[in-house]
Backbone as numpy.savetxt, mean C-alpha at the origin, in Angstrom:
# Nx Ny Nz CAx CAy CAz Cx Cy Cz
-54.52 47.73 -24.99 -53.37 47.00 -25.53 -53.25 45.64 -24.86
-52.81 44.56 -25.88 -52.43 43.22 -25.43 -51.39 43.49 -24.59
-51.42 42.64 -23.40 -49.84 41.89 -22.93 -49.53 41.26 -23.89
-47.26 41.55 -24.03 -46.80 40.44 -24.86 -47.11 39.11 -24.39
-47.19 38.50 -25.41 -47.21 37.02 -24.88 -46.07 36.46 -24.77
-45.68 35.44 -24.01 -44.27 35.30 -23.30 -44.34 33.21 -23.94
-43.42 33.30 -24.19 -43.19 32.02 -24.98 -41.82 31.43 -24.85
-41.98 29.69 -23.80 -40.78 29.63 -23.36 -40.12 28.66 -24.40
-38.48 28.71 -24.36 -37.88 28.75 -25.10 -37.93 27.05 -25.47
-37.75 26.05 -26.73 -37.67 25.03 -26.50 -36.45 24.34 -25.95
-37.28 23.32 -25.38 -36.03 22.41 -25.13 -35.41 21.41 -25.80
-34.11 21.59 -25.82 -33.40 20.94 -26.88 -33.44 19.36 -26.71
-33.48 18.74 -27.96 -34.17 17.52 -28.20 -32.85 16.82 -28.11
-32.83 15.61 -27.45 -31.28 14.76 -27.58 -30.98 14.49 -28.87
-29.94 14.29 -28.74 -29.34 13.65 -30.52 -30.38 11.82 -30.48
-30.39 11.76 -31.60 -31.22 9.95 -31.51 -29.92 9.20 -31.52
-30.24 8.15 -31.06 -28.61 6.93 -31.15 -28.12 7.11 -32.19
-29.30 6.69 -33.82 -28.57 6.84 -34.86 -27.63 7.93 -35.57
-28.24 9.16 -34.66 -27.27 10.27 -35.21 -26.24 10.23 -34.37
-25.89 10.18 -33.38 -24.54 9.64 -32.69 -23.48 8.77 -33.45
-24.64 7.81 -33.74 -23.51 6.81 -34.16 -23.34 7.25 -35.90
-24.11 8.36 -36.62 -23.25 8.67 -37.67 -22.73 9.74 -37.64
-22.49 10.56 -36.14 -20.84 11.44 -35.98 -19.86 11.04 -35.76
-19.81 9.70 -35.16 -18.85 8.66 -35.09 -18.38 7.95 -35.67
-19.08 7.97 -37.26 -18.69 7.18 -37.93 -17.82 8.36 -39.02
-18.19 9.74 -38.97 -17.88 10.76 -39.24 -16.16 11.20 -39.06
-16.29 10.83 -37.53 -15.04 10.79 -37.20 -14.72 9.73 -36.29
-13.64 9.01 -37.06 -13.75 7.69 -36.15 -12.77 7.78 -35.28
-11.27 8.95 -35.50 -10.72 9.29 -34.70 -11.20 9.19 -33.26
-12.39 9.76 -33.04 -13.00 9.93 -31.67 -12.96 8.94 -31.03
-13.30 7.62 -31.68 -13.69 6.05 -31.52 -12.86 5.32 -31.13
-11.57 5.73 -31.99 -10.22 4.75 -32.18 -9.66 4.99 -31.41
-9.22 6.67 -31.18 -8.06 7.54 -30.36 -8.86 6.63 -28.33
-9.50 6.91 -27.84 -9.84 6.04 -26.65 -9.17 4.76 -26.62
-9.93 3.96 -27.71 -9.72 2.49 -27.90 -8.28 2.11 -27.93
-7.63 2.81 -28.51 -6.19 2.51 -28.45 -5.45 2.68 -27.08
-5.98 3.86 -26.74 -4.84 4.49 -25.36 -5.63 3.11 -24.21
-6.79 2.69 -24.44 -7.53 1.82 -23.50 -6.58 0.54 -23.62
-6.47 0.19 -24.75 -5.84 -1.14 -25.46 -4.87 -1.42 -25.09
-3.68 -0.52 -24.57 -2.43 -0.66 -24.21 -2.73 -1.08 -22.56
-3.06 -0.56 -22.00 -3.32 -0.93 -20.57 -4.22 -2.10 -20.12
-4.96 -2.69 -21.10 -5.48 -4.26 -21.22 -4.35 -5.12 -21.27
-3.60 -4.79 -22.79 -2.88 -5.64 -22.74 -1.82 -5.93 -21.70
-1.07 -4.71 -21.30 0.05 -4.73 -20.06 -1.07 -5.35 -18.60
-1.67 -5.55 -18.19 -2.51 -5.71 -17.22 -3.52 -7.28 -17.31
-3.53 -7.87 -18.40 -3.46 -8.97 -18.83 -2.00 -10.12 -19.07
-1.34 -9.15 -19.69 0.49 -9.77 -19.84 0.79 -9.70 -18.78
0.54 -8.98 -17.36 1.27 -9.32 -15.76 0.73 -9.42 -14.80
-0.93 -9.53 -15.30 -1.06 -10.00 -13.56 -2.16 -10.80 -14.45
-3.10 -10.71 -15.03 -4.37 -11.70 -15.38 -3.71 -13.44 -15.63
-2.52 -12.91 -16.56 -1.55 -14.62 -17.02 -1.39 -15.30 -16.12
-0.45 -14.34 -15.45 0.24 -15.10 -14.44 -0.87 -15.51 -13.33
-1.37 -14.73 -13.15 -2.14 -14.88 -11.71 -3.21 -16.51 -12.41
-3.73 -16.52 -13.33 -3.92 -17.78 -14.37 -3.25 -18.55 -13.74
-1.99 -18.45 -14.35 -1.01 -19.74 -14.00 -0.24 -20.33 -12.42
-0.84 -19.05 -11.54 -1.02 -19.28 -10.29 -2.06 -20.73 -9.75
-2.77 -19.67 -10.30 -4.11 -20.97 -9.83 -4.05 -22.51 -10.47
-3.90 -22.67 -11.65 -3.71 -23.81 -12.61 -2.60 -24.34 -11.52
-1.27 -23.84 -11.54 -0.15 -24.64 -10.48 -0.63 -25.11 -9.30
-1.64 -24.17 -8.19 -2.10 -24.68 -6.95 -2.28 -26.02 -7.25
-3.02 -26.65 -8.15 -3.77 -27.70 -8.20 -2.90 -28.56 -8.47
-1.53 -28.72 -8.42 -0.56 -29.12 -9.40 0.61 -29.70 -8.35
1.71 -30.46 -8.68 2.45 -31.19 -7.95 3.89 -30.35 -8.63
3.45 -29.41 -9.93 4.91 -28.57 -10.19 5.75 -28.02 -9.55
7.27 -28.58 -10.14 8.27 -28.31 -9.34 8.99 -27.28 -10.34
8.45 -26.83 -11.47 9.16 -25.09 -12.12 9.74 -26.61 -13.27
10.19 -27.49 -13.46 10.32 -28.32 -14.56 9.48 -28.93 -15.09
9.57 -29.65 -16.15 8.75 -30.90 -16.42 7.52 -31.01 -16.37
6.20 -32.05 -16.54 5.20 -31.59 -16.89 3.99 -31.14 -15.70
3.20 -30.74 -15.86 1.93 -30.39 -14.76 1.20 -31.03 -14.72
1.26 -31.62 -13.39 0.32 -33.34 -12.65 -0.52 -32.58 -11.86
-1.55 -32.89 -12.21 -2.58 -32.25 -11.18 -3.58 -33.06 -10.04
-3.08 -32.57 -8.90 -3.35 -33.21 -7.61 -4.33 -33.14 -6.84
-5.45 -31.91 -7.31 -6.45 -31.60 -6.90 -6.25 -30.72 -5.95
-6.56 -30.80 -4.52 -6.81 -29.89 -3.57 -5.44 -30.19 -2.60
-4.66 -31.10 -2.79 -4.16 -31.75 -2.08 -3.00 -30.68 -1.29
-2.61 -29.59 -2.33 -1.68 -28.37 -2.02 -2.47 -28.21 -0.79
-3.65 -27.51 -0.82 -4.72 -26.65 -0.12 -4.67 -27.81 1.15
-4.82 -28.92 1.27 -5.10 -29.50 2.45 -3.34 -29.89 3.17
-2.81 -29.81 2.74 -1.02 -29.81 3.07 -1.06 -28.18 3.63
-1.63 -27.39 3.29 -0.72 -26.23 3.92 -1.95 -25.71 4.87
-3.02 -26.24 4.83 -3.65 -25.67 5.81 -3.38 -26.70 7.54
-2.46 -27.20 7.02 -2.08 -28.20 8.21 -0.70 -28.11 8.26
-0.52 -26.95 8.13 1.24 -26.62 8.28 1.29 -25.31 9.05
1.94 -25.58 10.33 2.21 -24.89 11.28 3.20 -23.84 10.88
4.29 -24.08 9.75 5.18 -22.83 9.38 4.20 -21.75 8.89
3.58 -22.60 8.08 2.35 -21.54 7.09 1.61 -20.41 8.42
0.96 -20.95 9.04 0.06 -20.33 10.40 1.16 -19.10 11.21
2.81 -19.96 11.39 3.57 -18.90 12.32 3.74 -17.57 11.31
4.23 -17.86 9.93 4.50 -16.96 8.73 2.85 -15.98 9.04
1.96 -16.87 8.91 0.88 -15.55 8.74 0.41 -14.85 10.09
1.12 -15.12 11.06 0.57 -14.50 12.03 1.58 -13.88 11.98
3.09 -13.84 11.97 3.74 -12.68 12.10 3.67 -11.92 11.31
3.17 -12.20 10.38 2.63 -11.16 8.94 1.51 -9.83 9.69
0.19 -10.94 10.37 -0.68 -9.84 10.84 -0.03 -8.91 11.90
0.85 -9.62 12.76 1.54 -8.83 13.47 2.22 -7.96 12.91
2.90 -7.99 12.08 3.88 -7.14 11.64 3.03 -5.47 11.01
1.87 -5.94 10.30 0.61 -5.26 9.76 0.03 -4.43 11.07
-0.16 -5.39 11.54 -0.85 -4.57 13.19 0.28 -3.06 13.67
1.06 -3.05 13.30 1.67 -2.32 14.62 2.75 -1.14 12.92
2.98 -1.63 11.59 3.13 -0.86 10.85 2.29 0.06 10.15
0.67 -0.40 10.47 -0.31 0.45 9.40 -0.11 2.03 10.09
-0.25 2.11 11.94 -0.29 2.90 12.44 0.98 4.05 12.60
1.76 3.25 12.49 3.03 4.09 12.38 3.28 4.47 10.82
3.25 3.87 9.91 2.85 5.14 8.55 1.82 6.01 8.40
1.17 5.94 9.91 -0.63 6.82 9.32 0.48 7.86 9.98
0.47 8.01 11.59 1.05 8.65 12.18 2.38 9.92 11.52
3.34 9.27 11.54 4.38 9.43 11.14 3.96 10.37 9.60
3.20 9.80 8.51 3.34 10.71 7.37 2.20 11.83 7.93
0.83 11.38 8.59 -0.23 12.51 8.81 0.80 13.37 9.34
1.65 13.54 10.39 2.30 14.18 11.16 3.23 14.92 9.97
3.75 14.63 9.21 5.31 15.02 8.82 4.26 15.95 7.58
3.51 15.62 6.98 2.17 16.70 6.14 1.90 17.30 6.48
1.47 17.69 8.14 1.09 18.40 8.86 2.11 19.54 8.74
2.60 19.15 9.26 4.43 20.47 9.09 4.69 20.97 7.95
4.68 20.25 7.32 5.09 20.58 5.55 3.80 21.80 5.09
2.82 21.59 5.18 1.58 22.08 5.02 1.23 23.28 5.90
1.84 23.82 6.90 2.00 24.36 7.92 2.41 25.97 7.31
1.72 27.14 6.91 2.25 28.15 7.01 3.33 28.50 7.77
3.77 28.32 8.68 4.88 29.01 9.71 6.13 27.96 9.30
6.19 26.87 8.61 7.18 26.32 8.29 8.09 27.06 7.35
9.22 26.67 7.35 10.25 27.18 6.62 11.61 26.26 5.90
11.75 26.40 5.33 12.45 25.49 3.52 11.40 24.64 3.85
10.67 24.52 3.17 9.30 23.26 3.11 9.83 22.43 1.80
10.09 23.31 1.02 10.44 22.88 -0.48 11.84 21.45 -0.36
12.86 22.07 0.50 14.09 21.33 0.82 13.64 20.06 1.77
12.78 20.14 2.65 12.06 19.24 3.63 10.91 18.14 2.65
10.69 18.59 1.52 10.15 17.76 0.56 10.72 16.76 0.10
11.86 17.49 -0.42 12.79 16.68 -1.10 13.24 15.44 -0.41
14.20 16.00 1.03 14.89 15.04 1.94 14.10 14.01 2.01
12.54 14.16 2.76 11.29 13.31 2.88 11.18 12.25 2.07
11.43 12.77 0.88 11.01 12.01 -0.39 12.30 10.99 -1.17
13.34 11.48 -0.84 14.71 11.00 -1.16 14.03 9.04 -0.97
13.53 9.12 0.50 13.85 6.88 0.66 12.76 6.35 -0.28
11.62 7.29 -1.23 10.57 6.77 -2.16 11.87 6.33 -3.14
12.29 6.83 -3.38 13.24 7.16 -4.51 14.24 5.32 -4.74
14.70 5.03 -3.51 15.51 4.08 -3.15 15.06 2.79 -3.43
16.14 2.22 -3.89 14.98 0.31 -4.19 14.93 -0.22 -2.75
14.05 -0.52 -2.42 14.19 -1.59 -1.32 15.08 -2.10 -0.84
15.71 -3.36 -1.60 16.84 -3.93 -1.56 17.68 -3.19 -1.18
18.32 -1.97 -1.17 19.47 -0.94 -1.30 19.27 -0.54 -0.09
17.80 -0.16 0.59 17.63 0.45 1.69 17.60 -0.23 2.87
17.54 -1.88 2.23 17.86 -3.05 3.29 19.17 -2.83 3.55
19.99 -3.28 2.81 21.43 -3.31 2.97 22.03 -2.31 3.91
22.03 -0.73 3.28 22.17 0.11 3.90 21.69 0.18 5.62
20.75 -0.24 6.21 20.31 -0.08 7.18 20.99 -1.24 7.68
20.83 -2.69 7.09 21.68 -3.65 7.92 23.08 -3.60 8.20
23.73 -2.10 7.37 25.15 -1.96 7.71 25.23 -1.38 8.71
23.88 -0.57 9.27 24.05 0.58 9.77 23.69 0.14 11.80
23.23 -1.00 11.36 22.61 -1.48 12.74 22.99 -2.74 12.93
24.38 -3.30 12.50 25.21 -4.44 12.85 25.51 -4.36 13.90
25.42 -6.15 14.91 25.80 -5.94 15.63 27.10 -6.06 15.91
28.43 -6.37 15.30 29.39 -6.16 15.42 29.68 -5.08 14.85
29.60 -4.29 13.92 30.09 -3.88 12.76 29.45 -2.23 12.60
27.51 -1.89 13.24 26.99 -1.25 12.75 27.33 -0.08 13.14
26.71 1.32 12.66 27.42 2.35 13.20 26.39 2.53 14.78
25.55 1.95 14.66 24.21 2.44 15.84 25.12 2.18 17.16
25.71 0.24 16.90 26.18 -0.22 17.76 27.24 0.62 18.43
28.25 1.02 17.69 29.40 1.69 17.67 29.38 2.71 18.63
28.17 3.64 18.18 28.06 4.78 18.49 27.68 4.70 20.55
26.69 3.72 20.77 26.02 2.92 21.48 27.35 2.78 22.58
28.31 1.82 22.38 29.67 1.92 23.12 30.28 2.66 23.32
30.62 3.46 22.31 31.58 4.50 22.45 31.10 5.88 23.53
29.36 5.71 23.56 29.02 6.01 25.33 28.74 5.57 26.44
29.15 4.43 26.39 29.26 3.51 27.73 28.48 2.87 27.55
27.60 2.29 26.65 26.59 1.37 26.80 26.75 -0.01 25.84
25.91 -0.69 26.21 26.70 -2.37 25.35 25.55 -2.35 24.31
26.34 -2.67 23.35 25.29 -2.96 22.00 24.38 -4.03 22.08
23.29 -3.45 21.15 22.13 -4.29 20.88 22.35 -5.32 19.46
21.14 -6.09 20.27 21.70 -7.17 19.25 20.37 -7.40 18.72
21.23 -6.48 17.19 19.44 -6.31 16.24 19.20 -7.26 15.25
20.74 -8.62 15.02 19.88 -9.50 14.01 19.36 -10.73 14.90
20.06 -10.70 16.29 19.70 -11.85 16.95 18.71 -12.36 18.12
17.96 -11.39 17.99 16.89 -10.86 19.20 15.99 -10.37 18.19
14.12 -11.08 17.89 13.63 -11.22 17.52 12.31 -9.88 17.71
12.62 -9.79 18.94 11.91 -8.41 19.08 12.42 -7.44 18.39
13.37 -7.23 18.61 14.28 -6.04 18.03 14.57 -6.24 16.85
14.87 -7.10 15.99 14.66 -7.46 14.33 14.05 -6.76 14.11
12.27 -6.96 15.11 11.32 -6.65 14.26 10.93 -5.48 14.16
11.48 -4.68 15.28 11.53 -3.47 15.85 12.22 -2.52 14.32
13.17 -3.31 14.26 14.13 -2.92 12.83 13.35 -2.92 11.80
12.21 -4.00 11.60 11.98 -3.96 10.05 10.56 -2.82 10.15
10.05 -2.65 10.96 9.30 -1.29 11.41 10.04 -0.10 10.90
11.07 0.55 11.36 11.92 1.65 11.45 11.76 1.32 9.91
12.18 0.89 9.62 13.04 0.56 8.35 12.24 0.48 6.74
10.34 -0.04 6.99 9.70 0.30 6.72 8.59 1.28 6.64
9.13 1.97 7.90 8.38 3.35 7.46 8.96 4.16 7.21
10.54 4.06 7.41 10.85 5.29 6.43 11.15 5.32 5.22
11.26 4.28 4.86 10.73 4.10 3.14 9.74 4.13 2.73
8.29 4.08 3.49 6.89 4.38 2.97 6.45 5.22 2.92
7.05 6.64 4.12 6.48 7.72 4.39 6.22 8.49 3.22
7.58 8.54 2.21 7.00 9.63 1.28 5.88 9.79 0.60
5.43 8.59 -0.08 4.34 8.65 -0.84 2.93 8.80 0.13
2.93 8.46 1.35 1.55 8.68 1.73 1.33 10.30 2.39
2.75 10.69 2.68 2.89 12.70 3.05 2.22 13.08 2.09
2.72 12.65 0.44 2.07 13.51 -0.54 0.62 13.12 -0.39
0.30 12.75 -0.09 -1.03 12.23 -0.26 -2.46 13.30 0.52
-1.46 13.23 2.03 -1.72 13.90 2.39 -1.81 15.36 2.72
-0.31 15.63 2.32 -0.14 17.17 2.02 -1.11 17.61 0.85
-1.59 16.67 -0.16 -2.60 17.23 -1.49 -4.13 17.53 -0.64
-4.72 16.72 0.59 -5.70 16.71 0.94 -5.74 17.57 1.82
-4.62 18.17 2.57 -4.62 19.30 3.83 -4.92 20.17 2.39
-4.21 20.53 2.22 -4.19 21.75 1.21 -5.75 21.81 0.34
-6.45 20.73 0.46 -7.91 21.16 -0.13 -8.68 20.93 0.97
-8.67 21.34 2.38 -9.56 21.55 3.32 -10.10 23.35 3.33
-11.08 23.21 3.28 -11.21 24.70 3.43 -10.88 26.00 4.03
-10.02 26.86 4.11 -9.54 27.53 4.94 -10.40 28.71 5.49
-11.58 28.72 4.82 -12.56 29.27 5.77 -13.19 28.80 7.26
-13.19 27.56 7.09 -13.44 26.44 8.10 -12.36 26.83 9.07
-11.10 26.65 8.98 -10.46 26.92 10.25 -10.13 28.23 11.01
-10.24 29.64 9.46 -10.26 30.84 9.98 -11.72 30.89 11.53
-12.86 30.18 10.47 -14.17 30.83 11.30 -13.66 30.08 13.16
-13.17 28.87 12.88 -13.06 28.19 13.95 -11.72 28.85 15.01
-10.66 29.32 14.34 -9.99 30.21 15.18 -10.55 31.58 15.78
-11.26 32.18 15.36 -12.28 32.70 15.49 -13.38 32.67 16.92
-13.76 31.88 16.80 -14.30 31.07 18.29 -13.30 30.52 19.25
-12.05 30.84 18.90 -11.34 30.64 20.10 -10.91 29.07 20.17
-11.33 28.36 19.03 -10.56 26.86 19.03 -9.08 27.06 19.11
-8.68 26.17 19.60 -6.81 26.18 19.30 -6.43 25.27 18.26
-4.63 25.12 18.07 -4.92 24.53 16.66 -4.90 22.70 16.83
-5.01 22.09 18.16 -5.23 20.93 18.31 -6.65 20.50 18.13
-8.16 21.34 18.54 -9.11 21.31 18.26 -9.66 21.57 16.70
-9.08 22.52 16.03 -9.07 22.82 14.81 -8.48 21.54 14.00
-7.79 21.02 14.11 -6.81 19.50 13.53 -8.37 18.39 14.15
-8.09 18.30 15.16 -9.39 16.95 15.29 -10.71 17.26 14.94
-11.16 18.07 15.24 -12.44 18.88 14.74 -13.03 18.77 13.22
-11.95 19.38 12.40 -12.37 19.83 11.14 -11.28 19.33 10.16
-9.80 19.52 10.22 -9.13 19.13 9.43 -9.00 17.34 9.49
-8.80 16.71 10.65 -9.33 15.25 10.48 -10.71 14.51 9.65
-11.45 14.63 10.25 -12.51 14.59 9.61 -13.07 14.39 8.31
-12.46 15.90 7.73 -11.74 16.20 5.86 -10.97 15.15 5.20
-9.72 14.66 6.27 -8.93 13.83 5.67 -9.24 13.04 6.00
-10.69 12.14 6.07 -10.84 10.79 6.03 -10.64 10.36 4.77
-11.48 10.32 3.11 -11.06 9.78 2.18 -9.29 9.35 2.33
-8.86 10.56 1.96 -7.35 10.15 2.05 -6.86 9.17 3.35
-7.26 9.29 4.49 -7.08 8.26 5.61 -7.41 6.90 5.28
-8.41 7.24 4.54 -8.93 5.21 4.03 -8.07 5.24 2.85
-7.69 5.69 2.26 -6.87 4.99 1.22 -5.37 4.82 1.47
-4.85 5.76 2.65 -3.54 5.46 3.01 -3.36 4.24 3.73
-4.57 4.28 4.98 -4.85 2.70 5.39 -4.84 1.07 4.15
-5.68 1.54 3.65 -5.98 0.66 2.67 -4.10 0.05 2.34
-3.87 1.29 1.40 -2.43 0.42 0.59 -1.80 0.22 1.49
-1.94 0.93 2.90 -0.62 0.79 4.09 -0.51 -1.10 4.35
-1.40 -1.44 4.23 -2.20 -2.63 5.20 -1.38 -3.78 3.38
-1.80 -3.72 2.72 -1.92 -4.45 1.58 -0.14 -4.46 1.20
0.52 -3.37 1.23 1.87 -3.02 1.39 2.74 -3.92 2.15
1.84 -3.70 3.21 2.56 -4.35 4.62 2.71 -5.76 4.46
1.42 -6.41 4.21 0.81 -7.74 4.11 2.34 -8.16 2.28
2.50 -7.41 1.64 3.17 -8.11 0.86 4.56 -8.30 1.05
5.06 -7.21 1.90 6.53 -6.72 2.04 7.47 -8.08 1.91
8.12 -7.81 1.21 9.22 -8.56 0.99 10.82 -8.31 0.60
10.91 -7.65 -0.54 12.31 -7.67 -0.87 13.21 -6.44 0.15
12.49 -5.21 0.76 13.52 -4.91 2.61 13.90 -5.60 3.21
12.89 -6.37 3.74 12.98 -7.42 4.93 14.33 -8.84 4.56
14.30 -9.28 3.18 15.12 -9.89 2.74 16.48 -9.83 2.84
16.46 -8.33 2.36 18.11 -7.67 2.51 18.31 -7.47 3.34
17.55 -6.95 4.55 17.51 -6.87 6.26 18.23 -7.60 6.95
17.40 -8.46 6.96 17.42 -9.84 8.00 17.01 -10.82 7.74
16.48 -10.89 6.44 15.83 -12.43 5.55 15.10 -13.19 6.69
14.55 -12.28 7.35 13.41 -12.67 8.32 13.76 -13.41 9.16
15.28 -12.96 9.73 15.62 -13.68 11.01 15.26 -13.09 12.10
15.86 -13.51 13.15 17.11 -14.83 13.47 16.11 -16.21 13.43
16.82 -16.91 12.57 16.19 -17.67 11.68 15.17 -17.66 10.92
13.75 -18.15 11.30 12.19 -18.29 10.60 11.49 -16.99 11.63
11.95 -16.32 12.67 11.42 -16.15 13.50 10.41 -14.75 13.31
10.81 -13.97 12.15 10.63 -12.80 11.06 10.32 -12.97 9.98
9.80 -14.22 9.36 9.53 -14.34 8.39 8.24 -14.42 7.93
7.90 -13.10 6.98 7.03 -13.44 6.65 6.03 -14.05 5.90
4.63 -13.97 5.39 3.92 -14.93 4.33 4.70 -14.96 2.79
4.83 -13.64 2.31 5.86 -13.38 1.16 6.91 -13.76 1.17
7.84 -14.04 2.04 8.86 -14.83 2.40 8.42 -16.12 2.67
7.69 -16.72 3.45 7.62 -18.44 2.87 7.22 -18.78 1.58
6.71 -17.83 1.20 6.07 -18.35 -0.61 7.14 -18.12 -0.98
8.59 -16.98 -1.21 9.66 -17.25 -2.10 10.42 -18.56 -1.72
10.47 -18.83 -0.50 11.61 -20.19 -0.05 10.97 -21.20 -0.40
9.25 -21.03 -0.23 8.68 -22.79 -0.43 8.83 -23.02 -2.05
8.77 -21.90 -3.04 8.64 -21.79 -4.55 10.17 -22.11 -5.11
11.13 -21.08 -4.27 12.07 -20.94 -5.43 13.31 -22.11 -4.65
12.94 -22.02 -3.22 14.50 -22.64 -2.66 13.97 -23.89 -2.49
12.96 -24.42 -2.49 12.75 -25.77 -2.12 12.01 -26.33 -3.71
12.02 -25.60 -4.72 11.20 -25.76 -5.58 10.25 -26.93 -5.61
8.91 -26.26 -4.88 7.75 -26.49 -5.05 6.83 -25.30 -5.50
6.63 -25.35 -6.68 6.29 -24.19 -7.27 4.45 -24.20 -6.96
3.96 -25.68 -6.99 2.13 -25.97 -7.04 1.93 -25.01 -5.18
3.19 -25.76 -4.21 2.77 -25.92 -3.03 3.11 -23.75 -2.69
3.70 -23.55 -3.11 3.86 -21.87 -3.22 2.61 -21.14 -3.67
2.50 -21.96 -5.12 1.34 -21.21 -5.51 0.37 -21.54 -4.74
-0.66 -22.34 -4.32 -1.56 -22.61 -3.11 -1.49 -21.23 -2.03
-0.09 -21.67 -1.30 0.12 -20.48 -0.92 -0.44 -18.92 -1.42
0.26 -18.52 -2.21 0.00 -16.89 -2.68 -1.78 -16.91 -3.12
-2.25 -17.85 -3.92 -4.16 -17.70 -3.35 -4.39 -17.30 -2.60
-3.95 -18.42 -1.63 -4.76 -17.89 0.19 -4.42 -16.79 0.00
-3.27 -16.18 0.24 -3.03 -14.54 0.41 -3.50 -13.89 -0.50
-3.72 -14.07 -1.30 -4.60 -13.49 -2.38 -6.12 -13.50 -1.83
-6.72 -14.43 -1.42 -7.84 -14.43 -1.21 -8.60 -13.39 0.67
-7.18 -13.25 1.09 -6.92 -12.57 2.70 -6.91 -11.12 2.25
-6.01 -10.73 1.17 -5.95 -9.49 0.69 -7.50 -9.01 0.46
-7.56 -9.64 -0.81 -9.62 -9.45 -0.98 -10.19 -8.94 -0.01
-10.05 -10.22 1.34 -11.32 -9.90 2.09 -11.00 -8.39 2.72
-9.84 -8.22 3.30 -9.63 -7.40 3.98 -9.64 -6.00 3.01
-9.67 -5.69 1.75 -9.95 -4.32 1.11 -11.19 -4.30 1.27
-12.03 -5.55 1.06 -13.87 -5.53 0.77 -14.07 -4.58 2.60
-13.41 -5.87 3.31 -14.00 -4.86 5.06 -13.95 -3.50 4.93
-12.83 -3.15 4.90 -12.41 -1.50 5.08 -13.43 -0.88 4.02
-13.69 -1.35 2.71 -14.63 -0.59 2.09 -15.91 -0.56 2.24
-16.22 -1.75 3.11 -17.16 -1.42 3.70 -17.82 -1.06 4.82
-16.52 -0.69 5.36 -16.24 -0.02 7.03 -16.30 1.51 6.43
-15.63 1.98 5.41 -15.89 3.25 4.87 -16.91 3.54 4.93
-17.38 2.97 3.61 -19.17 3.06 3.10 -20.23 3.56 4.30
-20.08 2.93 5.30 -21.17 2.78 6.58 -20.69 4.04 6.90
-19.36 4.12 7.18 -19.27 5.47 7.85 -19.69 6.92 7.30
-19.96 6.70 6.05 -20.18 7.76 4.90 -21.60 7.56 4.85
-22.55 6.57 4.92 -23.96 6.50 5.37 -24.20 7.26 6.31
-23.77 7.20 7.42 -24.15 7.27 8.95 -24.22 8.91 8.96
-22.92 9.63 7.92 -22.35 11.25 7.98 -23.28 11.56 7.31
């Protein structure tokens, strides 16, 4: 007797372009239904930042004062503000301000996810909420509120401060401590959204990984730097990322705050571009302005992504 003969199965042949493109023409639903839902988000994304950001640049070049017609001056914005010492103090207290807030929203939300995420915790659900309550808040509102709250004649901090023997601080007129304020004040309005962020990424670390590692006798500080850090790098670069870009724009808190006092001394890059644009109306010499920062923003997402990248080579 023969062996059966064994005969492998074919392999299926791709569709050709042209038959693609006459199921598509079959149903064009398929075609349109994308194109449309795509279409709406061109247009909104063209109508508010492609226009304008257009008419950003066109103004740099420009002697516009928000009236009348557009004289164009060439570079002359660009060489005026790179020789302006307000411009330089504004952006260094900007990096400063960046320097010392990225870390305290990494901190502060990694930490407060940590808990939330935490089997042995308890009302987690109610601790969500509270957490999440200052996302909720406009800016502006959460300025105010806090500048009522930390007056120095008036605030309750101060109040409270005396009424145990001690002399109040003076948080709009002392420049350290402003800034000290617009810290506090910005991270607890940032925290919520980057907890969730992170509470979504604890929760997809593997929990085999830390069983096996409790297991060997790790504790749960080694288990956290070890394995659950590590995990939450993606999410770490992207909380960095917007933390930094956030920071670098902040404006309408700080406004209602302390409008970046005591005097100029808090003020930052987003704050000289509204006073040089809207209160002194020079709209060319503003716009100049917001480029550069536009062009600082750039560089600094390109670094980190490519401070990522390497690090994701190297792993």
């Amino acid at each position: 007797m023969s062996a059966p003969s064994t005969r492998m199965a074919p392999e299926p042949v791709p569709l050709a372009p042209t038959r693609i493109a006459a199921r598509r023409r079959a149903h064009p639903s398929r075609t349109y239904a994308p194109l449309a839902f795509i279409s709406v988000a061109v247009v909104l994304f063209a109508l508010f930042f492609v226009w304008p950001g257009a008419l950003g640049l066109i103004y740099s070049f420009s002697d516009y004062r928000g009236v009348g017609d557009v004289n164009f001056i060439g570079v002359e914005n660009y060489t005026e503000l790179f020789a302006d010492e307000e411009f330089y103090q504004s952006l260094g207290r900007t990096f400063i301000y960046t320097a010392l807030s990225v870390p305290a929203h990494y901190v502060v939300a990694l930490g407060i996810a940590m808990l939330l995420a935490s089997s042995l915790a308890k009302g987690k659900t109610s601790a969500r909420v509270i957490f999440f309550l200052p996302w909720l808040i406009s800016p502006i509102v959460a300025g105010v509120i806090w500048r009522w709250l930390f007056g120095e004649s008036f605030g309750v901090v101060n109040f409270l401060i005396r009424e145990l023997g001690g002399e109040g601080l003076r948080w709009q007129t002392d420049a350290t401590l402003a800034l000290i304020l617009i810290l506090i004040v910005g991270t607890w309005g940032s925290t919520a959204f980057n907890m969730l962020l992170f509470i979504a990424a604890i929760r997809n670390v593997p929990k085999s990984y830390l069983e096996a590692a409790e297991i060997d006798g790790a504790n749960a500080w080694v288990r956290f730097r070890r394995i659950q850090l590590p995990l939450l790098a993606p999410t770490s670069f992207m909380v960095i990322l917007l933390t930094t870009i956030g920071s670098m724009k902040e404006f309408a808190m700080i406004q209602a705050l302390n409008a970046g006092g005591p005097g100029t001394q808090n003020r930052l890059i987003v704050q000289y571009i509204y006073q040089t644009g809207f209160e002194r109306a020079d709209i060319g010499y503003a716009s100049a302005a917001s480029m550069v920062l536009m062009v600082i923003l750039i560089v600094i997402a390109v670094i980190q992504m490519r401070f990522q990248d390497s690090r994701r080579d190297l792993s």
